[in-house]
Structures are given as C-alpha cells and as structure tokens.
C-alpha positions as CSV (number, residue, x, y, z in Angstrom):
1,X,-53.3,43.3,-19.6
2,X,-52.4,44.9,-22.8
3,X,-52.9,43.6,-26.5
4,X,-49.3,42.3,-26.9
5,X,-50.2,39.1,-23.9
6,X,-53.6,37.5,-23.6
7,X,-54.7,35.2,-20.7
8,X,-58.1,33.2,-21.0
9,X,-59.1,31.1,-17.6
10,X,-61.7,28.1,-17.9
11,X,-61.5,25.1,-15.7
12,X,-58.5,25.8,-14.1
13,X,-56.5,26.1,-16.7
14,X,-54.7,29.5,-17.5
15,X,-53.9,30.0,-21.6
16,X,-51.0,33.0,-22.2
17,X,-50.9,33.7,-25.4
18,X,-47.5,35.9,-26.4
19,X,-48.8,37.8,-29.7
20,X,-46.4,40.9,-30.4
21,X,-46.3,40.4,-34.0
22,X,-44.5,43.8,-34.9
23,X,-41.9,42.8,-32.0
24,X,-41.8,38.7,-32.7
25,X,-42.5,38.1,-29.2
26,X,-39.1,40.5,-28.2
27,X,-38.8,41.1,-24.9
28,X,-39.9,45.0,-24.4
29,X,-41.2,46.8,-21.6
30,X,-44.5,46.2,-23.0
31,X,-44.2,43.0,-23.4
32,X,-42.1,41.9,-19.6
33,X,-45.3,44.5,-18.5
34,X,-48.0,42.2,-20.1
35,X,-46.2,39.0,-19.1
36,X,-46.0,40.5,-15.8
37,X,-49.4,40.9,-15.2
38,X,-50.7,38.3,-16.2
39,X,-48.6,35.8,-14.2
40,X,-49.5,38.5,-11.3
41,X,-53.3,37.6,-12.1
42,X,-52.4,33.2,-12.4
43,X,-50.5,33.8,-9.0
44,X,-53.6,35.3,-7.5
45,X,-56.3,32.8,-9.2
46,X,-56.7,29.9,-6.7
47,X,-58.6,27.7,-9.2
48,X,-55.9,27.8,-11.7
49,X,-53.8,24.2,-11.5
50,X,-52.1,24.3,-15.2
51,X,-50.4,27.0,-17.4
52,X,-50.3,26.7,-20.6
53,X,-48.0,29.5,-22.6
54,X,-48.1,29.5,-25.8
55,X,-46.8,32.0,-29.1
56,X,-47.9,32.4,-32.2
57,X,-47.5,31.5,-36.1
58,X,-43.6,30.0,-35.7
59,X,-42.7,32.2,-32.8
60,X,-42.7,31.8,-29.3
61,X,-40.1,34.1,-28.1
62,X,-37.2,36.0,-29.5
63,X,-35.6,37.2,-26.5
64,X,-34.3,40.4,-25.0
65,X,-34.5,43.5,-27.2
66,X,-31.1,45.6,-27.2
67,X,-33.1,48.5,-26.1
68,X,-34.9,46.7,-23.0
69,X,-31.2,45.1,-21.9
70,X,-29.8,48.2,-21.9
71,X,-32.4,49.8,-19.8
72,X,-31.6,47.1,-17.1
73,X,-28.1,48.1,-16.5
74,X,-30.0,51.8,-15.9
C-alpha cells in the first residue's frame, strides 16, 4: 500500500480510505497503484464480507488526471 490509499480490516469489514490531498483523490498511477492493491488484498481476505470506500474532507474522487489518460492510449 502507499500513503495516498489506506485499508483497515476488523470484523469483516474492509475500510478504503482515498486520501491524496495534493491530487484531490485524481486518478494517478499512484493512486490506480494504491487502489489496486488494496482491492488485490480485499480479494484475497476471505473474512472480509463488506467494503466500505470512503474519501476525505468533501472529496471522494476527481477522476482521471490528463497525464494518467494519456498514458493509457500509450
């Protein structure tokens, strides 16, 4: 995991928390890498039954930077 998504697992339930605060939650590689693994992690916890995703302050996601949708068509 990295510092921009945080997962915390009790009872079965998996907590993401989405906290790139320079970036407003903007899809980056950092950020689709920290997302990734830690849905990689969820997928491979049997005890976990509920996701819960959350953001922070007022934002939850921005979308796709510019920079990361161009790197796609790469």
């Amino acid at each position: 995991m990295n510092d921009i998504i945080k997962l915390d697992i009790k009872d079965g339930i998996a907590i993401v928390k989405m906290e790139d605060r320079q970036g407003k939650n903007t899809f980056t590689k950092d950020f689709v890498n920290g997302i990734t693994e830690v849905f990689n992690i969820i997928r491979n916890n049997q005890d976990v039954r509920v996701v819960i995703l959350t953001g922070y302050d007022n934002y939850f996601s921005c979308g796709a930077s510019k920079e990361f949708l161009l790197q796609l068509q790469e």
